[in-house]
C-alpha positions as CSV (number, residue, x, y, z in Angstrom):
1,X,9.8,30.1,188.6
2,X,11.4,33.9,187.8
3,X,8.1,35.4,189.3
4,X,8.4,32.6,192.3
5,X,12.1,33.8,193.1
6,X,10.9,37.3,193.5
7,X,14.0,38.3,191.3
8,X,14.6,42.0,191.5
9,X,16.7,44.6,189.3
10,X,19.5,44.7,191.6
11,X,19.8,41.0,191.3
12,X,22.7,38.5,190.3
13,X,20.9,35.1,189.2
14,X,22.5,31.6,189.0
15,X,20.8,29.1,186.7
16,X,22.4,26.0,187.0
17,X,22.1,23.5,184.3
18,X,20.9,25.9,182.1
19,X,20.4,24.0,178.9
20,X,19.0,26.0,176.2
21,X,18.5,28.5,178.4
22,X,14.6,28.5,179.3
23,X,15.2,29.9,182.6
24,X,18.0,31.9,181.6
25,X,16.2,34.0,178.6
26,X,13.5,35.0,181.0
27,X,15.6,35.8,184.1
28,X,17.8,37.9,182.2
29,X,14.9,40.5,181.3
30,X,14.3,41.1,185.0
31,X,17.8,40.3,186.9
32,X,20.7,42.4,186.9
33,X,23.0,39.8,186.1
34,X,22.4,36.0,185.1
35,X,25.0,33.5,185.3
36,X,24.2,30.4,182.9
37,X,25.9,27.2,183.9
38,X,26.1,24.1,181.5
39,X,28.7,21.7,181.8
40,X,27.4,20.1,178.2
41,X,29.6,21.8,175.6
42,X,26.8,21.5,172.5
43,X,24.2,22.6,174.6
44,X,26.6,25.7,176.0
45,X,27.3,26.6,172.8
46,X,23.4,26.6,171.5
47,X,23.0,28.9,174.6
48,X,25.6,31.4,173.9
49,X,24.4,31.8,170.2
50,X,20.7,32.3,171.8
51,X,21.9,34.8,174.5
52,X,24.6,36.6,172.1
53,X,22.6,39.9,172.3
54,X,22.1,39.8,176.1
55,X,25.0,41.8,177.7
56,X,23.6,40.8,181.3
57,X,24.2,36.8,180.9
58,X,27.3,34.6,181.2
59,X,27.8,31.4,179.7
60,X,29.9,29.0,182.0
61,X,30.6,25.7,180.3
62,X,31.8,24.3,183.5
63,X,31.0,21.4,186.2
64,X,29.1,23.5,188.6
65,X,30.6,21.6,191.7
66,X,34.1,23.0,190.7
67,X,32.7,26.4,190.1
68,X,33.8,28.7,192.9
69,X,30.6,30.8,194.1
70,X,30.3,34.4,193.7
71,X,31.2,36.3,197.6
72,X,28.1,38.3,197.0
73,X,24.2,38.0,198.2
74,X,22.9,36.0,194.6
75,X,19.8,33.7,193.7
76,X,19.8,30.7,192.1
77,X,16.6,30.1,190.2
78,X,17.3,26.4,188.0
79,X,15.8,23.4,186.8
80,X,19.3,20.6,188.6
81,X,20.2,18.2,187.1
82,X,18.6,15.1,189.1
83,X,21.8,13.8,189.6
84,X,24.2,16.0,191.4
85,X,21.1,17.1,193.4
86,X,22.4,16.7,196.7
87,X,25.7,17.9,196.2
88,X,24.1,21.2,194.8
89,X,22.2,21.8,197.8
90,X,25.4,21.1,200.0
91,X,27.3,23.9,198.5
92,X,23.9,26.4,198.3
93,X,22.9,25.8,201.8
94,X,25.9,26.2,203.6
95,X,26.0,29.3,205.2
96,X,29.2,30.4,204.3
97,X,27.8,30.8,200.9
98,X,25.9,33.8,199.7
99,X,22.8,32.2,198.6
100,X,19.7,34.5,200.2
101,X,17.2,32.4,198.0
102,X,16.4,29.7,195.2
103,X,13.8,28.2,193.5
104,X,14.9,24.8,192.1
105,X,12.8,22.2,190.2
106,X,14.1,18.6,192.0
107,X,13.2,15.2,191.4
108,X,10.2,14.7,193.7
109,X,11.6,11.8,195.9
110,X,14.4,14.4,196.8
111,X,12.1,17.0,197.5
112,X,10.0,14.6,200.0
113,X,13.8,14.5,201.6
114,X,14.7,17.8,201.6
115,X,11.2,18.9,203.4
116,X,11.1,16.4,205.6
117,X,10.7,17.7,209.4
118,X,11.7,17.0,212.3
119,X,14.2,15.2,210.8
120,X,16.7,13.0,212.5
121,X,19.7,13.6,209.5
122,X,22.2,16.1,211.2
123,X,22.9,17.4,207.3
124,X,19.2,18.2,206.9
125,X,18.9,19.4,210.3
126,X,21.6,21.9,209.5
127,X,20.0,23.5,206.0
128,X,15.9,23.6,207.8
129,X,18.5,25.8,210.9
130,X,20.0,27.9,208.5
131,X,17.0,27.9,205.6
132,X,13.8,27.7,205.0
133,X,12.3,24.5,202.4
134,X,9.5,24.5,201.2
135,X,7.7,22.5,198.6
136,X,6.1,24.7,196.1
137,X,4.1,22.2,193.6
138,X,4.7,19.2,192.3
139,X,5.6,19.1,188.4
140,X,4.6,15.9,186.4
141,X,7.5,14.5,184.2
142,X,4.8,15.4,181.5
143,X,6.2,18.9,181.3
144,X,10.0,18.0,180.4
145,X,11.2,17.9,177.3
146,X,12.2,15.2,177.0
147,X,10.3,13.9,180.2
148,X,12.9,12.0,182.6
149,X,11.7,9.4,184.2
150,X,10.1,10.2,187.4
151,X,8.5,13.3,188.2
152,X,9.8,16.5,190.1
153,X,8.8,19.3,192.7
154,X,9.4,23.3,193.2
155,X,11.5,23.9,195.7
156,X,11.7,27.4,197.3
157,X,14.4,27.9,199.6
158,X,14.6,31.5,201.8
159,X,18.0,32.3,203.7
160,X,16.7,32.9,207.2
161,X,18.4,35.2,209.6
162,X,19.6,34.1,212.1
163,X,22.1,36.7,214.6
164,X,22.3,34.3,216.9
165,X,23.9,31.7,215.0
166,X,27.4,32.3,213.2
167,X,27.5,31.4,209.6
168,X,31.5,30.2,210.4
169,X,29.5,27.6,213.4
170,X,28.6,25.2,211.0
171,X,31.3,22.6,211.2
172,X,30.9,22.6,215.3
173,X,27.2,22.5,215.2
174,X,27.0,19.4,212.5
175,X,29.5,17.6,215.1
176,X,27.5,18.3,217.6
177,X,24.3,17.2,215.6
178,X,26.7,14.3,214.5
179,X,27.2,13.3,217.9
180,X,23.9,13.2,219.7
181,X,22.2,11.9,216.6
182,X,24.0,8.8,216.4
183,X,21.0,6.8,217.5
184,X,18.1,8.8,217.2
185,X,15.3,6.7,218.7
186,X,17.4,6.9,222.2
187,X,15.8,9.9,225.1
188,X,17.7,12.6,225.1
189,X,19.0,12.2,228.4
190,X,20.8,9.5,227.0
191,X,21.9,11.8,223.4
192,X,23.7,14.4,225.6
193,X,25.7,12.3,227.9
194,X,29.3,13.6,227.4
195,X,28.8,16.7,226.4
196,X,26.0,17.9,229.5
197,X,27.0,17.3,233.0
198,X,23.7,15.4,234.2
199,X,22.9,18.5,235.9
200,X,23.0,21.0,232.9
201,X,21.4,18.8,231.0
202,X,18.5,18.6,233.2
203,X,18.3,22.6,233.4
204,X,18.7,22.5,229.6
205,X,16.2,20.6,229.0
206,X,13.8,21.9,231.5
207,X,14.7,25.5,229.7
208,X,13.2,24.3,226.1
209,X,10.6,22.4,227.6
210,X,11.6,18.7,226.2
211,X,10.7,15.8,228.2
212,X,13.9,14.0,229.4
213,X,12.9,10.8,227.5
214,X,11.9,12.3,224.0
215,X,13.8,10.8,220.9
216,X,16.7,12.7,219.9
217,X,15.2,12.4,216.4
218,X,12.3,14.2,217.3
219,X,13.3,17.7,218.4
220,X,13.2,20.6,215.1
221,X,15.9,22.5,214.1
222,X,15.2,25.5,216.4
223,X,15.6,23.5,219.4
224,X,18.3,21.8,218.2
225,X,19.5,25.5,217.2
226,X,19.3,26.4,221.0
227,X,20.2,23.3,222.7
228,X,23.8,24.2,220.7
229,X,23.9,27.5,222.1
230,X,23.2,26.4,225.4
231,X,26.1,24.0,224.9
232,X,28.3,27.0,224.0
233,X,27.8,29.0,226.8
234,X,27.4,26.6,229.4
235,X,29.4,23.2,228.5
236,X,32.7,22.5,229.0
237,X,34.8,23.1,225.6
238,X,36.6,20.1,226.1
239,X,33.5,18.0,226.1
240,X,32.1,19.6,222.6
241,X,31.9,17.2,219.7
242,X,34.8,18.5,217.5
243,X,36.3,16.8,214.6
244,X,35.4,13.3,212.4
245,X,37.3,10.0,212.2
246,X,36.7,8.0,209.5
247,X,35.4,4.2,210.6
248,X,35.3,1.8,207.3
249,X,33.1,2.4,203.9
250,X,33.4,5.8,204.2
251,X,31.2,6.6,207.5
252,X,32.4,9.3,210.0
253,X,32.0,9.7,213.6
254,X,32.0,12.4,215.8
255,X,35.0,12.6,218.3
256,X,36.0,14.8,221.5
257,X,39.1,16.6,221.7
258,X,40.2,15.6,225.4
């Protein structure tokens, strides 16, 4: 996994959910810096005594969701804990982080998630526009120990660059993915109602060469990417999907600000 995330000299390293420190012991002989985060207080303290002669790691016996993220370019090369997988990936893969790459051992249905394109989830849509997933290998539960219960995948994940595309965008371009993704097997001519006039949406469509009566679950994140843009410089900004209102259980739907 160290030799997968390509980790330099110059590097600052995140390991989250470090444990004893497997990952951290080796990524601290070639990364500049290594930041070691274990929320477990016995099994951060079994890592500070192991890594008490490294002066380039950090031992941070904290909840890594509360952690605030370093405002510098850093890896993240860790074996997550299956459970707060998702919410790990939200906070790495928003753009306004720093993350430029990872390599993160997952449980193997998530993985299957996380890869999965097209993809008609505005969430994922947004991390495959911003980043590149891949699935590296699979990893039988065999070589945990102890072995969990189902078995897990390598993820690598590469920051792509994207000019084009502001970083500070993200909350307009997941309510616009919010909003003409709310029934994805519907044609797009129908998605883009209320946003499009029926006329841009025609030349828009035309433009990216997607047939007027494709599933709005269908299109990849690069169209999707440019359908946005077009949106941007050619929609009215009254008609852009803005902010959420919450509708029962916790669901959220896109609104217009009129």
């Amino acid at each position: 996994m160290v030799r997968r995330g390509r980790v330099g000299a110059s590097d600052l390293v995140w390991d989250i959910g470090a444990g004893d420190g497997a990952l951290s012991v080796p990524l601290a002989q070639v990364a500049s810096q290594v930041v070691a985060v274990e929320g477990d207080r016995t099994l951060a303290e079994r890592l500070r005594a192991r890594v008490a002669m490294l002066d380039n790691v950090s031992v941070v016996e904290q909840d890594f969701l509360t952690l605030r993220l370093p405002i510098r370019d850093f890896l993240v090369v860790a074996n997550l804990p299956f459970a707060i997988t998702t919410p790990v990936f939200r906070r790495l893969l928003d753009p306004r982080a720093f993350m430029v790459r990872a390599v993160l051992l997952v449980e193997r249905g998530a993985a299957r998630r996380f890869t999965e394109c097209p993809s008609a989830n505005p969430e994922l849509i947004a991390w495959h526009t911003w980043f590149d997933i891949r699935w590296e290998r699979n990893v039988a539960r065999t070589s945990f120990v102890p072995p969990p219960g189902v078995d897990a995948a390598a993820l690598v994940i590469e920051r792509r660059r994207l000019p084009e595309l502001r970083p500070h965008w993200v909350e307009s371009y997941r309510a616009f993915l919010d909003h003409v993704l709310q029934d994805p097997p519907q044609p797009m001519r129908h998605a883009l109602r209320g946003v499009f006039t029926p006329e841009q949406m025609m030349r828009a469509l035309r433009a990216l060469a997607v047939p007027r009566d494709a599933p709005a679950g269908t299109l990849t994140p690069r169209l999707w990417t440019l359908l946005y843009l077009i949106m941007r410089q050619h929609a009215d900004p009254s008609k852009w999907p803005r902010a959420h209102i919450r509708r029962g259980r916790g669901r959220t739907r896109p609104s217009r600000v009129r």
